[in-house]
N, C-alpha and C positions, 0 to 999 in steps of 0.2 A: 412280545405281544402288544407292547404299548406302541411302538413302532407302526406296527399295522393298522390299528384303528387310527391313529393320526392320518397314515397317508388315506386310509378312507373317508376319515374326516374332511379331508384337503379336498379325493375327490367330487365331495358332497358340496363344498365351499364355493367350488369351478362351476359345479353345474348352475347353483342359484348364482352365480357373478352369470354364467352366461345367461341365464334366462331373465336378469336385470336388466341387461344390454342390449336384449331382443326383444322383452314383452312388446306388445303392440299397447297396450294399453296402460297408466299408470295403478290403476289395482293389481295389474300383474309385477312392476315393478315394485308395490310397497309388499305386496305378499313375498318378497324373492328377497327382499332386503328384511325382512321378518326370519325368513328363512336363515339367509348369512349369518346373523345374530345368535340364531339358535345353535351353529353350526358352531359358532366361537365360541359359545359356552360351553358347548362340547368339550371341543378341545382342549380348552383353559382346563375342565373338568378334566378332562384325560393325561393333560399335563401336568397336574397338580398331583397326579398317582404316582408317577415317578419318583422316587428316592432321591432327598437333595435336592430337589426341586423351594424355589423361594417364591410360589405360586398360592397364595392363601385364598381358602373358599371366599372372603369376603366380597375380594378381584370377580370372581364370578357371580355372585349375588349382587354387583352394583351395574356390569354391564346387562345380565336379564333385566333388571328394571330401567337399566336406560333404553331398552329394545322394545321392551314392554309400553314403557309410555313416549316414543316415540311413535310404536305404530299404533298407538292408541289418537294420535296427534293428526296422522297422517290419513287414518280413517277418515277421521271427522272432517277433513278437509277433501275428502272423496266425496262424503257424504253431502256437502254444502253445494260442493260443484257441481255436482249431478251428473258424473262421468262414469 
């Protein structure tokens, strides 16, 4: 079962990698890269169920807050440009 939600994690990963790749606009690209972020913590989360696994919650509590004030970052640099 852990199997399966990974690769639908992965398929969720592909879509926002392609929708970074294509937005037309760079709101669409920080939103997509927002997205990737959320999508790794997933995983790590999903990885870290696993038995034997050397994936500790902290690994995912340090890249949400790096996603978090990154697109907190990125925002405001939206915001300034007026794009």
């Amino acid at each position: 079962m852990i199997d399966v939600a990974l690769v639908i994690t992965s398929a969720a990963a592909l879509l926002f990698v392609a929708r970074m790749l294509r937005g037309p606009a760079l709101a669409d690209r920080v939103i997509s890269v927002d997205g990737l972020v959320s999508t790794i913590v997933i995983a790590v989360t999903i990885a870290s169920v696993r038995p034997g696994s050397g994936v500790v919650e902290s690994t995912v509590l340090v890249v949400a807050l790096g996603g978090f004030v990154g697109t907190a970052i990125l925002a405001r640099v939206i915001e300034r440009r007026g794009s």
